[in-house]
C-alpha positions in Angstrom: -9.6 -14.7 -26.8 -8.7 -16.3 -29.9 -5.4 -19.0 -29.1 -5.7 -19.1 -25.2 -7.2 -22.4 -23.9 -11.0 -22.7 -21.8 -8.7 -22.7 -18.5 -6.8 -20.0 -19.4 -10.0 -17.9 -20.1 -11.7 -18.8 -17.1 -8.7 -17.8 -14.7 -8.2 -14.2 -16.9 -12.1 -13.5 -17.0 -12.8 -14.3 -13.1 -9.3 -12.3 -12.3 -10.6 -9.7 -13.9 -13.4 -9.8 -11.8 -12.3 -9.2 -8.6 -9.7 -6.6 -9.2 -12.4 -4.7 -11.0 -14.1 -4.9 -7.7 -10.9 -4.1 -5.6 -8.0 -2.9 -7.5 -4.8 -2.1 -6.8 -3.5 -5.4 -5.9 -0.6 -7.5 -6.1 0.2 -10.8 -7.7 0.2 -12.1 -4.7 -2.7 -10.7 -3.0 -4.8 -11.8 -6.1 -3.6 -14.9 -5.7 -4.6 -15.7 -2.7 -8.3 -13.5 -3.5 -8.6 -16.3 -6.0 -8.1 -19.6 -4.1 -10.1 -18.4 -0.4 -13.3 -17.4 -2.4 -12.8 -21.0 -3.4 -15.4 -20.5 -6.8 -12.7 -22.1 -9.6 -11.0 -24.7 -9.8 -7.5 -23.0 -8.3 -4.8 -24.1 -5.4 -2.5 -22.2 -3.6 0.7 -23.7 -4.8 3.8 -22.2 -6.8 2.2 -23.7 -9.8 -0.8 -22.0 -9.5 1.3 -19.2 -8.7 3.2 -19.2 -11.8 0.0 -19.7 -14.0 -1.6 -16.5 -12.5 1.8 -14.7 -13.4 1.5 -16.2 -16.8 -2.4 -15.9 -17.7 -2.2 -12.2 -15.7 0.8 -11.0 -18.4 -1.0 -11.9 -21.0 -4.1 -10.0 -19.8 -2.3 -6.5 -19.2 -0.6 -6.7 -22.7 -3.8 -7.5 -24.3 -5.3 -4.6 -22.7 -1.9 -2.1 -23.5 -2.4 -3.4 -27.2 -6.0 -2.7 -27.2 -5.0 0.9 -26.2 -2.6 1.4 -28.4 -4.1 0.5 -31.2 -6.9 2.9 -30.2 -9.6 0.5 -30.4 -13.4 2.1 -29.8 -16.0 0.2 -28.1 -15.4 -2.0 -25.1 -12.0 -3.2 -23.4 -10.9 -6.9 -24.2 -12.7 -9.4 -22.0 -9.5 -11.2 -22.0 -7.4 -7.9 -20.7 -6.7 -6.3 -17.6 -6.0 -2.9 -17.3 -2.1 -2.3 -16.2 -3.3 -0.1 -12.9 -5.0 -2.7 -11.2 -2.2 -4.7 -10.9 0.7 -3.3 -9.0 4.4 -4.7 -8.4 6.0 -2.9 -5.1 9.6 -4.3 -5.7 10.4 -2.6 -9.2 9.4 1.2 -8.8 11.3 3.8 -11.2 13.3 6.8 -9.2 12.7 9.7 -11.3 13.6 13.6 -11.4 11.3 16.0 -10.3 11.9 18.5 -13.6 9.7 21.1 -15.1 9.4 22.6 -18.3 9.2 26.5 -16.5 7.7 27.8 -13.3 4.4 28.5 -14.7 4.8 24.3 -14.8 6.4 24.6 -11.6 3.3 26.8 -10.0 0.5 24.1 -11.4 2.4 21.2 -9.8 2.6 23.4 -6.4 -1.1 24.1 -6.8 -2.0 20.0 -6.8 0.6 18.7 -4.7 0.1 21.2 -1.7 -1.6 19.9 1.4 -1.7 20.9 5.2 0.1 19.1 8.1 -3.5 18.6 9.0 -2.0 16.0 12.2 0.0 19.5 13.6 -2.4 20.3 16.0 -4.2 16.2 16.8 -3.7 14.7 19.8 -2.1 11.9 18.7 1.2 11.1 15.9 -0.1 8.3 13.5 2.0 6.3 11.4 2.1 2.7 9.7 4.3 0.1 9.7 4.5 -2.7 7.6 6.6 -6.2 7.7 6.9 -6.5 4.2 6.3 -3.8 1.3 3.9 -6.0 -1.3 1.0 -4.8 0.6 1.5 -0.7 0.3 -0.3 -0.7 -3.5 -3.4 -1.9 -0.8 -2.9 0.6 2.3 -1.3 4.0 0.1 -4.9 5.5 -0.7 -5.5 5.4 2.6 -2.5 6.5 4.0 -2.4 9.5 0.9 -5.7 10.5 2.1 -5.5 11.1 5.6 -2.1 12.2 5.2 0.0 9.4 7.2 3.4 8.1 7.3 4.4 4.3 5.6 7.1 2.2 6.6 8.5 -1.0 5.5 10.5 -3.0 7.7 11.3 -5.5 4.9 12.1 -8.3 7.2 13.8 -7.5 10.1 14.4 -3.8 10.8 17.7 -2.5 9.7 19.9 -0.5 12.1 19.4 2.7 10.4 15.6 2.3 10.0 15.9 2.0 13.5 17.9 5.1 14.5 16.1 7.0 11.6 12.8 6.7 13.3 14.4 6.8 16.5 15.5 10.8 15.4 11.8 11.3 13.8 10.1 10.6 17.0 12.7 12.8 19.0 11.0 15.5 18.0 7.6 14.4 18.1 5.7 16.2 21.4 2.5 13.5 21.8 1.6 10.4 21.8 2.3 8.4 19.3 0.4 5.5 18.5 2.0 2.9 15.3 -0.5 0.8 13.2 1.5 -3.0 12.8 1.2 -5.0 10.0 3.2 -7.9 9.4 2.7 -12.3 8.8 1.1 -14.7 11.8 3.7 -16.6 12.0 7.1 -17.1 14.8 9.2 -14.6 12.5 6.0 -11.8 11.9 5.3 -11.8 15.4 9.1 -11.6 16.5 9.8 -8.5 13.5 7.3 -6.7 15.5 8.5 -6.7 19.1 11.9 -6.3 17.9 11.2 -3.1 15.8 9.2 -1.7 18.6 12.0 -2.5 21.4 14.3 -0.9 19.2 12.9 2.5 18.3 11.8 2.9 22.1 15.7 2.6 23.2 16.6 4.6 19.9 13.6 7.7 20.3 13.8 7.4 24.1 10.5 7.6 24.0 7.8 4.6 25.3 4.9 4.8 22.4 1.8 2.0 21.5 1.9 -0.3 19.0 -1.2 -2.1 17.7 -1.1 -5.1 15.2 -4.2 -4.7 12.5 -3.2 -7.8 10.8 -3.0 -10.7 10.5 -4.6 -11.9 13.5 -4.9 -15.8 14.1 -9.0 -15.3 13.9 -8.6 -13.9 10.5 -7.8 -17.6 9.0 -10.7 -19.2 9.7 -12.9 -15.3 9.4 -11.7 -15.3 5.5 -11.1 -18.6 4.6 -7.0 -17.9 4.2 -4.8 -20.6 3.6 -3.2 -22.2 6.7 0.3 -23.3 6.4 2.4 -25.5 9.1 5.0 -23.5 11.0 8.8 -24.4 9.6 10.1 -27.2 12.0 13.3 -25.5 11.8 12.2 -21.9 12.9 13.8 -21.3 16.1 11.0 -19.1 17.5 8.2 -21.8 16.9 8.1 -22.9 20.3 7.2 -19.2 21.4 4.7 -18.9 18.9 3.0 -22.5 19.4 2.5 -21.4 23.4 0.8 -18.3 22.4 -1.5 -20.0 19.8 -1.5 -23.7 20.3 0.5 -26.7 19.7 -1.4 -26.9 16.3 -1.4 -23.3 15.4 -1.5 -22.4 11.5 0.8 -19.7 10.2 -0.8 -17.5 7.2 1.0 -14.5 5.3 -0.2 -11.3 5.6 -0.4 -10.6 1.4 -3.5 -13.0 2.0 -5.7 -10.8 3.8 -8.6 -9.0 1.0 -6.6 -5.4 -0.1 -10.8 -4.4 1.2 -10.2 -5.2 4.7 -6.4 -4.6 5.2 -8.0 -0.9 3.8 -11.1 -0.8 6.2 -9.1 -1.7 9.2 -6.2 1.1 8.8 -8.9 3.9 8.0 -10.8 2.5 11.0 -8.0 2.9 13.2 -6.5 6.1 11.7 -9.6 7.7 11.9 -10.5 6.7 15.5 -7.6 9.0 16.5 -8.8 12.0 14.9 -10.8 15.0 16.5 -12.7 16.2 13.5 -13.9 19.6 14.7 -9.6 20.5 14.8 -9.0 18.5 11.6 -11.9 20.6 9.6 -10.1 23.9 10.7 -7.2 22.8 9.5 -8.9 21.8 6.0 -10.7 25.6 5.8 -6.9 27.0 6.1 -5.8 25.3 3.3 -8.3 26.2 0.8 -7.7 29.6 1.9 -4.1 28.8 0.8 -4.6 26.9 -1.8 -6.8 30.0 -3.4 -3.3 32.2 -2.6 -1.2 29.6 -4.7 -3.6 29.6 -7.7 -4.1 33.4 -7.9 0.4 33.5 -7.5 0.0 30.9 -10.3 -2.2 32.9 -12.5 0.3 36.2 -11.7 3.2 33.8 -13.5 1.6 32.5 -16.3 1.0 36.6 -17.1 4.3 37.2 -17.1 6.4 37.9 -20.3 8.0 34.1 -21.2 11.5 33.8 -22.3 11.6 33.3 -26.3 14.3 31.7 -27.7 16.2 33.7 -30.2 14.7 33.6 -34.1 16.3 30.8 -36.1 17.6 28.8 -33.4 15.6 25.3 -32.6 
């Protein structure tokens, strides 16, 4: 702690905090964690902003040091592990490679699971206005095995015909999980996106927004902001919610309840009794991919000719 100032400490200590209670999060979701509990001294301004960014950097390269160095005894109290931080907007595109099959086999062996949705009532996905939020919603969706999308903005064309060709095929109802900003433009990205894949599917399916919901600002204590007097859909939005309606981003709902709420809703769609056949099936298969795996490993390796490296 040696070098950083009172201030400093207090902000890296009490971030600390709460992502070690709730972790992964964004920047920007710990951000706005910080200011509605409301407990230091911290506003929701760019500065504050930029002094989380700051105080945060410092934090994960502490703790990367700390590991690095292969310190034993307890982690830094001014570090934060790198994990429970996550940045969306700047993930690597790597190779799938393997050093042989017997590699190859292991992977297969973790990586398998059942289509346990193929014989549900119901087709599940998520959709998203904005992607800083999937470090939140990705356990959730990983674990119950559903579909993520990111509108960024204003869906593209080609998201549009994309799903539009997905849900072609799709033989149920399907029912899509919304999450996007309360403001004139969140509201709007939603409609639009949903009017768009209907004509492009030509299919009619329900979509149901989980958040942010204009009770939620006052529910968690989020950080009202005035509605842009030169957004063109503000008069809409003011006639749904009043003439002094706040706007709030949707980063600013807790990563715990943007969580709850999707397994919530995922799960309320699921006949269990189906889903638990499916699950027997694929341990039986997944005891068939580690006895092939075991048949591989036994089998004579390739050895590279004597002298050469």
């Amino acid at each position: 702690m040696r070098g950083l100032s009172e201030n400093t400490k207090e902000l890296i200590e009490y971030a600390r905090r709460l992502l070690e209670e709730d972790h992964p999060q964004t920047l920007r979701q710990l951000h706005y964690a910080i200011f509605s509990r409301q407990e230091i001294g911290y506003q929701n301004d760019k500065a504050s902003y930029s002094r989380l960014s700051r105080v945060t950097t410092v934090a994960r390269r502490s703790y990367r040091e700390w590991e690095l160095a292969g310190e034993i005894g307890p982690e830094p109290a001014d570090s934060i592990p790198p994990g429970w931080t996550v940045d969306e907007t700047r993930q690597a595109e790597t190779v799938s490679v393997w050093l042989n099959a017997p590699d190859y086999i292991e992977t297969v062996k973790r990586d398998y699971r059942r289509d346990n949705w193929q014989d549900q009532m119901y087709h599940c996905e998520i959709w998203s206005e904005k992607a800083t939020i999937l470090g939140a919603v990705r356990p959730v969706a990983e674990e119950w095995g559903i579909t993520l999308r990111v509108c960024h903005g204003f869906g593209s064309t080609g998201m549009e015909q994309q799903i539009g060709t997905d849900f072609e095929g799709i033989n149920k109802p399907i029912t899509v999980y919304y999450l996007g900003d309360h403001d004139p433009s969140g509201h709007c990205i939603e409609d639009d996106i949903h009017q768009r894949v209907e004509t492009a599917s030509g299919l009619s399916f329900g979509m149901r927004r989980l958040a942010i919901h204009a009770s939620d600002i006052w529910a968690f204590n989020l950080p009202p902001q005035r509605i842009k007097a030169t957004d063109s859909r503000a008069a809409g939005f003011r006639r749904q919610f009043g003439s002094d309606a706040a706007t709030v981003e949707l980063d600013a709902l807790p990563a715990a309840e943007l969580r709850r709420r999707v397994e919530q809703a995922v799960t309320s769609l699921i006949d269990f009794e189906t889903w638990n056949r499916q699950v027997a099936i694929q341990q039986v298969e997944f005891d068939s991919i580690a006895q092939f795996a075991e048949q591989m490993k036994a089998l004579p390796q390739l050895r590279r000719p004597q002298g050469r490296p």
